[in-house]
C-alpha positions as CSV (number, residue, x, y, z in Angstrom):
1,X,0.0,0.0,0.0
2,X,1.4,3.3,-0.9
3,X,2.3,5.9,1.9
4,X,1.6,9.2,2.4
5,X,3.6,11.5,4.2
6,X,1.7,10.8,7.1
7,X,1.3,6.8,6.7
8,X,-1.1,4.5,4.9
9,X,-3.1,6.0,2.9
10,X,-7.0,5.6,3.0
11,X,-8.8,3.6,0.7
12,X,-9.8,6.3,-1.0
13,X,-6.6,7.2,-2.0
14,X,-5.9,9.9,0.1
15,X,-3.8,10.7,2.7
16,X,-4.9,11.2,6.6
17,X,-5.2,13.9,9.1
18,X,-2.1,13.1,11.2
19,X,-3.7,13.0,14.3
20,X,-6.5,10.5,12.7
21,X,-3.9,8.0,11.1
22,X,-1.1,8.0,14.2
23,X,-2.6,9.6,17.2
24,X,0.1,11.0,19.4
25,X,-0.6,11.0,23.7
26,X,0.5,13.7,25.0
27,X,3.1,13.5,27.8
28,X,0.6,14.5,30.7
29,X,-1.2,11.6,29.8
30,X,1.9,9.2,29.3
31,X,3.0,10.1,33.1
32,X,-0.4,9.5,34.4
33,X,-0.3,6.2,32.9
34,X,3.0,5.6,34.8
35,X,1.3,6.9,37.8
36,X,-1.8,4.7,37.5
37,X,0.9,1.6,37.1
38,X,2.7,2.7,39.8
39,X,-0.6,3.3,42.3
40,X,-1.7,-0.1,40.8
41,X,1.3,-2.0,41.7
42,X,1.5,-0.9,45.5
43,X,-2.1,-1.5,45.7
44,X,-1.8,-5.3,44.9
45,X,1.2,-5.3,47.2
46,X,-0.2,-3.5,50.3
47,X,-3.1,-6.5,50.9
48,X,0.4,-8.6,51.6
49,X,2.2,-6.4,53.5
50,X,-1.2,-6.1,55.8
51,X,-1.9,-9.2,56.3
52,X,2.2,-10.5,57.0
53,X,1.7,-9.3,60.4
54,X,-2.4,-9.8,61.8
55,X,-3.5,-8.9,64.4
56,X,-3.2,-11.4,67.5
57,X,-4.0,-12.3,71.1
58,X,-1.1,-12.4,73.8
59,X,-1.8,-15.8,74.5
60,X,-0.9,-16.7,70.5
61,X,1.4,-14.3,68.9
62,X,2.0,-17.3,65.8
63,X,4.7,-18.9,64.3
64,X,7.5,-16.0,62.2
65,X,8.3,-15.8,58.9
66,X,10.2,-19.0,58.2
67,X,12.8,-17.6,55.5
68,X,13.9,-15.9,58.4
69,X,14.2,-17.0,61.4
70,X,15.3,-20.7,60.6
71,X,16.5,-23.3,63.4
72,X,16.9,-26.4,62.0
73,X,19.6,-27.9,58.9
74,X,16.3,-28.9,57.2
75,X,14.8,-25.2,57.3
76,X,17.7,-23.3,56.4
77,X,18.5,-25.6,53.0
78,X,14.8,-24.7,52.3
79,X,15.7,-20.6,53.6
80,X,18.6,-20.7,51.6
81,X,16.9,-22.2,48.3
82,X,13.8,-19.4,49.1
83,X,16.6,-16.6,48.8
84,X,18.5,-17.7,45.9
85,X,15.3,-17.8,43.8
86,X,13.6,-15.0,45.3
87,X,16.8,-12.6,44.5
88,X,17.6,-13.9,41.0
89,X,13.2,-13.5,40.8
90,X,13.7,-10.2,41.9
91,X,17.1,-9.0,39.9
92,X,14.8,-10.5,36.7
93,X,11.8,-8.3,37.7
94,X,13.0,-5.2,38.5
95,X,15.5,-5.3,34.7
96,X,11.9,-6.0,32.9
97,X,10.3,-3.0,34.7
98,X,13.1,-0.9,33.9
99,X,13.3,-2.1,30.2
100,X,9.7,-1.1,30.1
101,X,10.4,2.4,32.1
102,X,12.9,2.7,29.8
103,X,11.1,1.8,26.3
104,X,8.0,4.2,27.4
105,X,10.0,7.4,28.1
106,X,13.0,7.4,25.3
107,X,10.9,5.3,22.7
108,X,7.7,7.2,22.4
109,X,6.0,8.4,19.3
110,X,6.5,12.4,19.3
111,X,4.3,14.9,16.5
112,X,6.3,14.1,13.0
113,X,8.2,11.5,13.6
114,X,8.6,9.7,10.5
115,X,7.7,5.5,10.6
116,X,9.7,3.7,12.9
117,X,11.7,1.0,11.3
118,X,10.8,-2.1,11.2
119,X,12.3,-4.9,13.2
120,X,10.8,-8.7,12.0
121,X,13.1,-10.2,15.1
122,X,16.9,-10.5,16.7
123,X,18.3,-14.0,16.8
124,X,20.8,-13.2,19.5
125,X,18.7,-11.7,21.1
126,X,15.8,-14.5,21.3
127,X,18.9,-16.9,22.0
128,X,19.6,-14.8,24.7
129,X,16.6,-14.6,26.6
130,X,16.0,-18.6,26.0
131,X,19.4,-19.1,27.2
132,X,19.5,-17.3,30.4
133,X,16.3,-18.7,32.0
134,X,17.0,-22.0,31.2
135,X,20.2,-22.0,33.0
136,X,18.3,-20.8,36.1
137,X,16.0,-23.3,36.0
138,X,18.8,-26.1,35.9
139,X,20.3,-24.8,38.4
140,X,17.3,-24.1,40.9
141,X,16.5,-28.0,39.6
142,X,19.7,-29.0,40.8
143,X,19.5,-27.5,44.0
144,X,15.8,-28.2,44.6
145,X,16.6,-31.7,43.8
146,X,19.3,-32.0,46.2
147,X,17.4,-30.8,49.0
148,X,14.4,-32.7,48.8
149,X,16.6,-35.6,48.6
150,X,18.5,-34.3,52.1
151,X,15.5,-33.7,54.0
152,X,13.1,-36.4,53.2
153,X,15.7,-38.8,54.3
154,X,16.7,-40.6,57.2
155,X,20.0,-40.4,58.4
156,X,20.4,-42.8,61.3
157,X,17.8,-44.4,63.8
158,X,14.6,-42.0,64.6
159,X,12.6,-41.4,67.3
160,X,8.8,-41.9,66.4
161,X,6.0,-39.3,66.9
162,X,2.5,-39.7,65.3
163,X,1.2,-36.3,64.3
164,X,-2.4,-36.7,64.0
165,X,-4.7,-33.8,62.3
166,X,-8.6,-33.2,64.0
167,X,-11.1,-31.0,63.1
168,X,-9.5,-28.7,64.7
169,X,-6.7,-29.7,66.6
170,X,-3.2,-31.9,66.5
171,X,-3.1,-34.8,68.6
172,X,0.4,-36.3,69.0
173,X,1.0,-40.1,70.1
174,X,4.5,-41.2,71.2
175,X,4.0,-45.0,71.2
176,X,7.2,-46.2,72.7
177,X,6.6,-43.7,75.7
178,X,2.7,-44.7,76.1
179,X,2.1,-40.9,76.0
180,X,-0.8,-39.3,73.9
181,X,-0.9,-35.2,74.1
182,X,-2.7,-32.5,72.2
183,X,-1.6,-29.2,70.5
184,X,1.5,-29.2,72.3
185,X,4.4,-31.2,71.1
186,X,7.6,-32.1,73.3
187,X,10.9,-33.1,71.5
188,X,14.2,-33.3,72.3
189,X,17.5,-31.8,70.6
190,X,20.0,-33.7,69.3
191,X,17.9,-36.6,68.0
192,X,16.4,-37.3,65.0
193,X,12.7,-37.1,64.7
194,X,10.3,-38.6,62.5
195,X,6.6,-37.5,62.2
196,X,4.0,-39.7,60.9
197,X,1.7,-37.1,60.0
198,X,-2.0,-38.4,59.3
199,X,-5.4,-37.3,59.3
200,X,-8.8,-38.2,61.6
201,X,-11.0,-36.8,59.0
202,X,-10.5,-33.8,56.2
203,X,-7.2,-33.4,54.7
204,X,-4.9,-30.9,57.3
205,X,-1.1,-29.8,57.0
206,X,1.1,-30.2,59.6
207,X,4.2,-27.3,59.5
208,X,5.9,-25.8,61.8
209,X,7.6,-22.9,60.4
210,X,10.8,-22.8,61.7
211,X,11.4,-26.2,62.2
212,X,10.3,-28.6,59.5
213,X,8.9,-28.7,56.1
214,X,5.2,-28.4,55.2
215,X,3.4,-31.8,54.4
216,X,-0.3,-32.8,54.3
217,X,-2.1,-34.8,56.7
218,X,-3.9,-37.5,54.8
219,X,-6.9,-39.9,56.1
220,X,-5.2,-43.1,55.9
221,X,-1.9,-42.3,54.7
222,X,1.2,-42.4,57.0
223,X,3.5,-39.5,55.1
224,X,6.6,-38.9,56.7
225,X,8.5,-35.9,57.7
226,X,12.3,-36.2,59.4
227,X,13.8,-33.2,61.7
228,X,16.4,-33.1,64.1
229,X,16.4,-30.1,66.3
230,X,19.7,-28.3,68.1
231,X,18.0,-24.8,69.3
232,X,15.9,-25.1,72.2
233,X,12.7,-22.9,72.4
234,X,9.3,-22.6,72.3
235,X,7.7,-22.4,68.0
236,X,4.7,-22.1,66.5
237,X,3.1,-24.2,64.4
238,X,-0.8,-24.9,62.9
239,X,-3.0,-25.9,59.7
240,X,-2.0,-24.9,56.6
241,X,-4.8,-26.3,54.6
242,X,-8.2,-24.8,55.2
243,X,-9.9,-28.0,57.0
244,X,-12.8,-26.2,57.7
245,X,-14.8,-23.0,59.6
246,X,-12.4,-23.0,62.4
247,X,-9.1,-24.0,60.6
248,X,-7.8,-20.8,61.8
249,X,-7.9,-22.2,65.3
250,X,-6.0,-25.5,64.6
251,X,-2.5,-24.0,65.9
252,X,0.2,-26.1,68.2
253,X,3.4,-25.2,69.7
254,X,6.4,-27.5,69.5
255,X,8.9,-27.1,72.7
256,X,12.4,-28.3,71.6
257,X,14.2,-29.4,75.2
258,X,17.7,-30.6,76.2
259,X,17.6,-34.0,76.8
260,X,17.2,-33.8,80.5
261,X,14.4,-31.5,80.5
262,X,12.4,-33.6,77.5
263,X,13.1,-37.0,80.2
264,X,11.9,-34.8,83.1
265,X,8.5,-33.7,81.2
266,X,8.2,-37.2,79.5
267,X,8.2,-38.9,83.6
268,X,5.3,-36.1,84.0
269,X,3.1,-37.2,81.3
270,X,3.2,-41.0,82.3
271,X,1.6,-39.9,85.6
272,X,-2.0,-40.8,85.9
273,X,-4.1,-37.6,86.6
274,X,-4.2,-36.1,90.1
275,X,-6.7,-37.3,92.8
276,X,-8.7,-34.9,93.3
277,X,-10.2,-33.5,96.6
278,X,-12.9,-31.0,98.0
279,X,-14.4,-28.9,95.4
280,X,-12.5,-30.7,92.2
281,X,-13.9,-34.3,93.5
282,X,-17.0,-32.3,92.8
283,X,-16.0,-31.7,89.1
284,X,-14.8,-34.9,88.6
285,X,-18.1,-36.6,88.9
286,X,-19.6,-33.6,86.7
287,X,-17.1,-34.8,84.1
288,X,-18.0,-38.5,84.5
289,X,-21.7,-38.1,85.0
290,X,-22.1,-36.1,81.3
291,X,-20.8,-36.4,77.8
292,X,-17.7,-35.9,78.3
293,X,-16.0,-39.3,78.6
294,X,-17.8,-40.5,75.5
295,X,-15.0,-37.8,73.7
296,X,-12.1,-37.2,76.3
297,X,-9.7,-39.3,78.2
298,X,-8.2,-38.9,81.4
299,X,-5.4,-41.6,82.9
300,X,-6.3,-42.9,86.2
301,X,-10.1,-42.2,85.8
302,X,-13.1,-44.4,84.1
303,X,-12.7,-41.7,81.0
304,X,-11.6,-43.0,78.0
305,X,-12.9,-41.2,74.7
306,X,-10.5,-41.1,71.6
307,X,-12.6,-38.5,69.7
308,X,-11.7,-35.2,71.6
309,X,-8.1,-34.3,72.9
310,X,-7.1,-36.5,76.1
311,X,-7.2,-34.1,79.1
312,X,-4.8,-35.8,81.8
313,X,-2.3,-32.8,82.1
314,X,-4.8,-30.0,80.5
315,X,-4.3,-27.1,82.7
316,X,-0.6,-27.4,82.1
317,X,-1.2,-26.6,78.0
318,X,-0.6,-23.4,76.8
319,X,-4.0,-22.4,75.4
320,X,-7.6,-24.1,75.6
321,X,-8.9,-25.2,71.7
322,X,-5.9,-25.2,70.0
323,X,-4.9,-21.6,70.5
324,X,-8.4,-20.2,70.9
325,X,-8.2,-18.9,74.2
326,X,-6.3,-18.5,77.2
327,X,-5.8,-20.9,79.7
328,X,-7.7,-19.2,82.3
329,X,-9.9,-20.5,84.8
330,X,-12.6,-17.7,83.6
331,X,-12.0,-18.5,79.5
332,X,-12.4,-22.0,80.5
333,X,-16.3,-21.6,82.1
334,X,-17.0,-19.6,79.2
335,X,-16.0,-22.4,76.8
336,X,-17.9,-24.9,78.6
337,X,-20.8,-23.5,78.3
338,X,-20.4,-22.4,74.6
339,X,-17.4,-23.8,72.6
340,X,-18.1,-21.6,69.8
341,X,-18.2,-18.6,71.4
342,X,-14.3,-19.2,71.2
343,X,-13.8,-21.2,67.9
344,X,-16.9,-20.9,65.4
345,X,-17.8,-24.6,64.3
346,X,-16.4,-26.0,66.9
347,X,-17.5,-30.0,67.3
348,X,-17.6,-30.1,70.9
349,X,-21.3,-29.0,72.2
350,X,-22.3,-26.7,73.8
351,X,-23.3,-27.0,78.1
352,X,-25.5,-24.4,78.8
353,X,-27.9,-27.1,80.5
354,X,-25.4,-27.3,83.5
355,X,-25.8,-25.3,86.8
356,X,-23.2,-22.3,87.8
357,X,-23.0,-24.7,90.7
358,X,-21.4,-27.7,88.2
359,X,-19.2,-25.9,85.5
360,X,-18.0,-24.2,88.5
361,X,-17.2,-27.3,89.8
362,X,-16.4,-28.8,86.5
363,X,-13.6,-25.9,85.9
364,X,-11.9,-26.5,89.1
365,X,-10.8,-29.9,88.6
366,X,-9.8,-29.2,84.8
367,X,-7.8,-26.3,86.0
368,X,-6.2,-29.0,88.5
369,X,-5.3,-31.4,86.3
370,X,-1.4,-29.7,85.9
């Protein structure tokens, strides 16, 4: 087609207005498209940064950002693999968005210009860009590769734990001590551990951030997870699958201890549950006389349910439903009577039918049971 001075001509033969045949945006408007970007971009980002750091309650600050506070071998392979990728992600991103800066401010059509010329391709150029990010991704392979292979194996004997996922808490079983516990998992340093995480019901995720690497809890499927932990301390940990209404409240804490202390608190756990006396004697028979021994265990009494958490050392947990409330005498009456006042969807029912006179009772010799 011929052209005109001003580009293609029309059908008719004649030549356009220049503004009709290549409009021109004036530069106010090009920098308020860079402005709008710009505006855009923070706006996607700012949900992110908001929600890094929720609101929490004392009694549950959560578990850290795991690229950055690591404390086992296992999590800093998978910090150190997170930084690689997210720097080389990040060098990549920030040359396309200054290629782009770069093209709209120098590049840009001004009031007659003559036609650009035409470019139908560079093949050093494609080469170049094909090149480049497949070498990365051989590399991350590589690397990925070797850790997966590092921290899904065993290296030596292992000391067992079963890690078992509830709507909405983590029951943990440690058969060769005849110990069962919930949302609060004891190990020791210096050995290595190996989870069997499974599932009661819906499919969960078992991580604790710091510590180990995420992995699904499964109905009937044993998947493994091996850790070996040298820092003592006190970590977060919860669901990271939603499992439900209240899979927000599924959180657990995992206290690493020396040796000595994890034998002192293992001798604790094998103790049957206090007698009680006075006032909790009284709250033991509310516990025996109701519902609650068809879901919750206690050693050393006639209460032996397997569907709710076993209660034999309760008060000495560090928060009532999995992290949704304090361990308070007061949040405890209040969770008696209504669960989900606490933890919406909650499975354990309500007991609003009990006298002040029995919950009263009933709290006093939970809150005993250290």
């Amino acid at each position: 087609m011929p052209l005109s001075r001003y580009g293609p001509r029309s059908r008719h033969g004649t030549g356009g207005n220049p503004a009709e045949v290549c409009p021109v945006r004036p530069r106010g408007r090009r920098f308020r498209w860079i402005v709008a970007l710009a505006l855009g971009a923070a706006a996607a980002v700012w949900p992110s940064l908001a929600l890094a750091n929720p609101p929490r309650p004392n009694w549950n600050p959560g578990p850290p950002p795991a690229p950055l506070f690591p404390r086992t071998s296992e999590m800093h392979q998978i910090s150190d693999l997170f930084w690689v990728m997210l720097i080389l992600s990040g060098i990549i991103f920030i040359g396309v968005c200054a290629a782009i800066v770069i093209s709209m401010v120098r590049f840009s059509g001004k009031p007659g210009d003559p036609e650009p010329r035409q470019v139908f391709g560079n093949r050093r150029v494609e080469l170049l860009w094909t090149a480049i990010p497949s070498v990365i991704l051989v590399v991350a392979f590589v690397f990925t590769v070797r850790a997966i292979r590092d921290i899904n194996s065993a290296h030596g004997s292992s000391f067992n734990i079963y890690a078992i996922g509830h709507q909405w808490w983590w029951e943990f079983q440690y058969p060769s001590l005849k110990i069962v516990t919930a949302n609060e998992l004891h190990v020791p340093t210096g050995q290595q551990i190996h989870f069997h995480v499974e599932s009661w019901d819906v499919i969960h995720s078992f991580w604790a951030p710091q510590l180990q690497r995420q992995i699904d809890a499964n109905p009937k499927q044993d998947n493994a997870v091996y850790a070996e932990y040298n820092i003592p301390g006190v970590y977060g940990g919860a669901c990271y699958e939603y499992c439900g209404p209240a899979h927000a409240w599924m959180k657990f804490e995992v206290v690493v201890q020396t040796p000595a202390q994890f034998a002192a608190w293992v001798k604790h756990e094998q103790k049957p549950a206090a007698t009680p006396h006075g006032a909790t004697a009284a709250g033991l028979k509310v516990f025996l006389n109701n519902t609650c021994v068809n879901c919750h265990a206690i050693l050393g009494t006639g209460a032996g349910g397997a569907v709710g958490p076993n209660l034999t050392h309760f008060s000495s947990r560090w928060t009532i439903g999995a992290g949704a409330a304090p361990m308070t005498r007061q949040a405890l009456v209040q969770w008696i009577r209504d669960p989900s006042s606490f933890k919406p969807g909650a499975l354990m029912p309500p007991y609003k039918f009990l006298s002040n006179k029995d919950v009263n009772a009933l709290a006093d010799y939970l809150m005993s049971l250290k």
